[in-house]
C-alpha positions in Angstrom: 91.7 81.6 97.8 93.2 80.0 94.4 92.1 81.5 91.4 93.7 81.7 87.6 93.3 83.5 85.1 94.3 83.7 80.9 95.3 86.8 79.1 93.3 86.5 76.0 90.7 83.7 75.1 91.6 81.4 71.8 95.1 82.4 71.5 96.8 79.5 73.2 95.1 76.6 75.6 95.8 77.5 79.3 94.7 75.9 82.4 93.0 78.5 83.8 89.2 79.3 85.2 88.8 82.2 82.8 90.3 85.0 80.7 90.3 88.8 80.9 89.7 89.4 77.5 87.8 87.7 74.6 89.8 89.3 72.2 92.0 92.0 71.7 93.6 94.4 68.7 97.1 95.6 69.3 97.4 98.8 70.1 96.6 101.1 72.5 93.3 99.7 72.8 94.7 96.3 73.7 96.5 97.9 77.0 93.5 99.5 77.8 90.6 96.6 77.5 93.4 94.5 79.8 94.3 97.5 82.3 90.7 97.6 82.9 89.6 93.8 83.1 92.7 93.1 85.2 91.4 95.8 87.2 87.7 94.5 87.7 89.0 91.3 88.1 91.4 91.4 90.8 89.0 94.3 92.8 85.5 91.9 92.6 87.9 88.7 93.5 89.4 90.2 96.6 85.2 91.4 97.3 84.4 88.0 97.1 87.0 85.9 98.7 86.1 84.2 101.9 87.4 85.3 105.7 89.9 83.3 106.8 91.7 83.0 110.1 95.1 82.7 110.5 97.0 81.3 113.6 100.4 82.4 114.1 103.0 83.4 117.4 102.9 86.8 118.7 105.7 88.7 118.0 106.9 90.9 121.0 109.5 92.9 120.3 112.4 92.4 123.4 110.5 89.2 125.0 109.6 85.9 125.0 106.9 84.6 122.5 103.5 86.0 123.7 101.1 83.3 123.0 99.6 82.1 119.6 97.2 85.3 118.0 94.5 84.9 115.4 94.0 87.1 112.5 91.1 87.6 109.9 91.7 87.9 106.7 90.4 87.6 102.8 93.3 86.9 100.3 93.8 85.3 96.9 96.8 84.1 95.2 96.1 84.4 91.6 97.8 82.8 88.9 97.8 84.9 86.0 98.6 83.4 82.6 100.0 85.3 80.1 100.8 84.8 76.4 101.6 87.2 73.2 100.4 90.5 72.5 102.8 92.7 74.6 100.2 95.9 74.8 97.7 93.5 76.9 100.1 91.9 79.1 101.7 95.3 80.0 98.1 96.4 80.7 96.9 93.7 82.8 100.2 93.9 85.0 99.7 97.7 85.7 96.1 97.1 86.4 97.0 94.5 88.9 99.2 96.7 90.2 96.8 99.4 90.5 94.2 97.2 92.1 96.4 96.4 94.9 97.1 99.6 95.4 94.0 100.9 95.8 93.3 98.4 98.2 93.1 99.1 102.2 95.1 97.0 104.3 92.2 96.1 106.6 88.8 96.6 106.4 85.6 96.2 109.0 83.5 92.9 108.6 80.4 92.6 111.3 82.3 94.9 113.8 85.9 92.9 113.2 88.8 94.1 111.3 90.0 92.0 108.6 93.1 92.3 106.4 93.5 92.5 103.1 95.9 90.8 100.2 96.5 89.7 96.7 99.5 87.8 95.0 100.0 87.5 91.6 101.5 84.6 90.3 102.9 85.1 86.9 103.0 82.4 84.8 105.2 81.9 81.4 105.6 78.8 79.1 108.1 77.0 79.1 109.3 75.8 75.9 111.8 73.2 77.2 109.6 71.9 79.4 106.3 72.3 77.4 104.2 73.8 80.4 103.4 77.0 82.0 105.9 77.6 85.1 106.1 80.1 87.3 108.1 83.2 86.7 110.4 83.6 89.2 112.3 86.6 91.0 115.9 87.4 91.8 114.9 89.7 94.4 111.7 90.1 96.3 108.9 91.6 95.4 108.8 95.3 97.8 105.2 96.2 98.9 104.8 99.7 98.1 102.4 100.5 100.6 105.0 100.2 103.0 107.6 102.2 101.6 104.8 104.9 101.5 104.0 104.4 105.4 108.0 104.9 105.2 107.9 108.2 103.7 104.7 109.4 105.9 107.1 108.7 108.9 109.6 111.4 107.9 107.6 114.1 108.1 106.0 117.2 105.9 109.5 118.3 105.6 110.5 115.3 103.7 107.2 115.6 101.4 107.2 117.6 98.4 103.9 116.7 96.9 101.1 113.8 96.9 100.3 112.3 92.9 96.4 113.9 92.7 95.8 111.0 90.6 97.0 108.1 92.5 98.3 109.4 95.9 101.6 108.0 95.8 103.9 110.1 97.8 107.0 111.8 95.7 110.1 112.7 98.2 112.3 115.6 97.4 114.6 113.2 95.4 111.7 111.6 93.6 110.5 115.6 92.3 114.2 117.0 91.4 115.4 113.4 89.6 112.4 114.0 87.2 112.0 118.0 87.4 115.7 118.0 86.4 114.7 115.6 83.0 111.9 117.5 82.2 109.2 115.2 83.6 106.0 116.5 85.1 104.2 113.5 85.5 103.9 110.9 88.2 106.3 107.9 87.1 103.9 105.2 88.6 100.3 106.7 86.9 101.5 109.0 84.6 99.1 111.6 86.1 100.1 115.0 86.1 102.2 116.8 88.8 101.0 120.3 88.5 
């Protein structure tokens, strides 16, 4: 499913469905109003996007195709539409980004599993051009959830601690790299390590 979505309504016209904010002071009450709409938002559109099948080959690892496979799924690609007001823009991205995480892969829907996913599409005016483009990437995007299903491979001797706040999973390297700069919170939710 297609949504899009502006920053702040009133600040500049976007072609969008909605805004997460009405307004917004800058400050730290500006990162929070946006960390929290983006939040809602992105968790009650993934609730309410349809179940869709998708139709793809098997992958067998060592033979021959194995056949076409259907999957169930509820996704959305969102374009988000940002403008101004750094504070909100930082806090709509990191509640994204926590939105996603917190999200299963899969769920159950009447007795079939379904996966899960959200993109977001960041989109940026383009002065040249005079129309909102798409921000693009050098690199790809890394989905943390699987470097996470990484670490859980390796072991309890690999694992120094779990985040209590977010559950993120800090390797040895991760704790001594910030122990050893005097950090003692989590450096994806800023929660606190012991």
């Amino acid at each position: 499913m297609k949504k899009s979505i502006g920053l702040i309504n009133g600040r500049h016209e976007m072609p969008v469905e909605g805004y997460l904010l009405e307004e917004a002071t800058p400050g730290d009450e500006a990162y929070t109003a946006a960390y929290e709409a983006a939040y809602a938002y992105l968790t009650g559109a993934i609730q309410d996007a349809p179940v869709g099948t998708i139709t793809q080959e098997e992958q067998s690892w060592g033979t021959a195709g194995g056949g076409l496979v259907q999957y169930k799924t509820k996704s959305i690609d969102l374009q988000f539409f940002y403008t101004g007001l750094t504070e909100a823009v930082l806090g709509a991205l990191d509640g994204f980004d926590q939105a996603k995480r917190a999200m299963p892969k899969t769920v159950v829907i009447d007795g079939e599993t379904v996966s899960l996913s959200a993109n977001i599409h960041l989109m940026r005016y383009d002065t040249v051009l005079g129309e909102y483009q798409e921000l693009r990437r050098e690199a790809p995007a890394v989905d943390v959830r699987l470097w996470d299903d990484y670490i859980e491979s390796l072991g309890e001797q690999d694992i120094r601690r779990r985040c209590p706040e977010c559950q993120h999973v800090l390797t040895l390297d991760d704790i001594y790299r910030l122990e050893a700069k005097g950090i003692v919170r989590c450096p994806y939710c800023y929660g606190r390590l012991r």
